[in-house]
N, C-alpha and C positions, 0 to 999 in steps of 0.2 A: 504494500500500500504506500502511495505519492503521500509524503504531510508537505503539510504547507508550507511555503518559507514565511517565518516572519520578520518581514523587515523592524528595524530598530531605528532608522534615521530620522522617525516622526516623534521618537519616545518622549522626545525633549522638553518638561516646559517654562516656556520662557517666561519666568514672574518673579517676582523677589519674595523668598521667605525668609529672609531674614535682612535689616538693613546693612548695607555695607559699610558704616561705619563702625567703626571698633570702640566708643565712645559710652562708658560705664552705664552712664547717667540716662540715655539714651535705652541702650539694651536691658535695662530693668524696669523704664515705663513699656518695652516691648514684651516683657514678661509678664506685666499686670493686665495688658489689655490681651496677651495671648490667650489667660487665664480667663476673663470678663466675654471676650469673643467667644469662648467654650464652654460657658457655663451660663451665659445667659443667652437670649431669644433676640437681644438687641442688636441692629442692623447696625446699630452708632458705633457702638463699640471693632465691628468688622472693620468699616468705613475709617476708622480711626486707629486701626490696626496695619492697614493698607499702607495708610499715607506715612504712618513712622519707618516703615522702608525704604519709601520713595526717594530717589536723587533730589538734589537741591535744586536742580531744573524744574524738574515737578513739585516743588515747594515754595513758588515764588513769595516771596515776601505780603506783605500787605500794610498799604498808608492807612494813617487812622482816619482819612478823610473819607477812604473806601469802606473802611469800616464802622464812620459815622453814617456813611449812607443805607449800606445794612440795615443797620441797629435803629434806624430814622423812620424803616418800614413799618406799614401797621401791624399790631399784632405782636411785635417785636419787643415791645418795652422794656418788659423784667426779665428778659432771658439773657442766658448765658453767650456771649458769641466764644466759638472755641474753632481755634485754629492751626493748625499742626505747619507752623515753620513762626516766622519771623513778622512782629507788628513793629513797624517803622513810625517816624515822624515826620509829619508833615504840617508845614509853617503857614500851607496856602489858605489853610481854613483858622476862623479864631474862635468857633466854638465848637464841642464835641458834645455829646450828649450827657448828663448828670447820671452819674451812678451806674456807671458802664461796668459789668462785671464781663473780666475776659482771659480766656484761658487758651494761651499762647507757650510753643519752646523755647520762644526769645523776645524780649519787649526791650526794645532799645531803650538807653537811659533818660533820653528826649522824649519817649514815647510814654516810659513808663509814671514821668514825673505828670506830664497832663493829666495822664488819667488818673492818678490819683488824688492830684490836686484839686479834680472835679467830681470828689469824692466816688471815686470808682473803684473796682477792688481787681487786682491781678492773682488770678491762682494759674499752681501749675497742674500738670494733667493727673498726678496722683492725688492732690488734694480730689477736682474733680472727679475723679473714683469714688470717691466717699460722699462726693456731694450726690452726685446724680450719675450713679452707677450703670441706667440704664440710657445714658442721656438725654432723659426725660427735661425740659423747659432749656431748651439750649438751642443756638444756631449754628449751624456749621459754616464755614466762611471761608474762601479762598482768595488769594491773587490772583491775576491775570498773568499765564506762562506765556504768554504772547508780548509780555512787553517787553523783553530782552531786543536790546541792538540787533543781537543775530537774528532775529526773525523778521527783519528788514529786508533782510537780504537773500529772503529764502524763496525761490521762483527764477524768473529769467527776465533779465532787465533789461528795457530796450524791446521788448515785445510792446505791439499795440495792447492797449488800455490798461497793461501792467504796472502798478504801482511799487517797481521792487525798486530798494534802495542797490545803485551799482559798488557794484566792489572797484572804487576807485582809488587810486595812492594819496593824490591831495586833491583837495578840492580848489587850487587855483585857473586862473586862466588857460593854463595850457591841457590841462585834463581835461577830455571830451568835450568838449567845449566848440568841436568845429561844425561838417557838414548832419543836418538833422537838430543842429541845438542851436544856431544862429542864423537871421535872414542874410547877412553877409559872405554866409558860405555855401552857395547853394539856396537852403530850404531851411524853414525852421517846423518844426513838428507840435 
């Protein structure tokens, strides 16, 4: 009797179970929510399991201006915003919301002084374990991974109606600067 062959080149799967950094602090809130992801029915806790893996690419930071807008929506008042990377400061807005409670892996020290100054309270994710275990009355909140430089420049530039930033050396007069980008050289586009 023929068996089958079974190939093995699909076996593979490609996801992060554990995060790549080697960072104590880190890999013990990965322990608490491995635990919380297994024991309880909460999708929060999975979602929030995920993202402690995730590169710092897929972590983008977040302004509190983005996260005054959040927190601005209805509905939203007394809940937790909780966010698995980095809350930043931001000068452009000059008020934030009273009594922001937020639970971040890193709150700049710009960031973290507003919000407390505006009586708001900063926990971190283990505290939040004990608060609302199942992350019950909380928001989840991210940055925009699209707003890195390099995603400027990602497509083909110089195509019709493409708005890709060119991978140019300088931006003086002598870079691309000729036929297609002046009426004096030919055509202007």
């Amino acid at each position: 009797i023929m068996g089958v062959d079974i190939r093995h080149n699909k076996d593979r799967k490609v996801r992060r179970t554990e995060p790549a950094s080697q960072d104590i602090y880190l890999r013990l809130l990965v322990k608490l929510y491995r635990f919380l992801a297994r024991r309880t029915d909460a999708k929060f806790n999975r979602i929030i399991l995920r993202r402690l893996f995730m590169s710092r690419i897929n972590r983008p930071p977040l302004s509190l201006a983005r996260l005054a807008r959040q927190m601005n929506k209805t509905g939203r008042k007394d809940k937790i915003a909780v966010i698995v990377g980095t809350v930043t400061e931001d000068n452009r807005i000059y008020s934030i919301p009273k009594g922001l409670t937020v639970v971040a892996l890193h709150v700049t020290e710009k960031a973290r002084e507003r919000i407390l100054k505006n009586g708001g309270r900063i926990l971190t994710f283990d505290q939040l374990a004990l608060e609302s275990p199942l992350g019950k009355n909380t928001v989840l909140v991210q940055g925009r991974r699209t707003a890195r430089e390099a995603n400027r420049k990602f497509g083909a530039a110089g195509k019709p109606n493409s708005h890709v930033k060119p991978m140019v050396r300088a931006k003086g007069r002598k870079f691309e600067r000729a036929r297609g980008r002046r009426a004096s050289r030919g055509y202007k586009k």
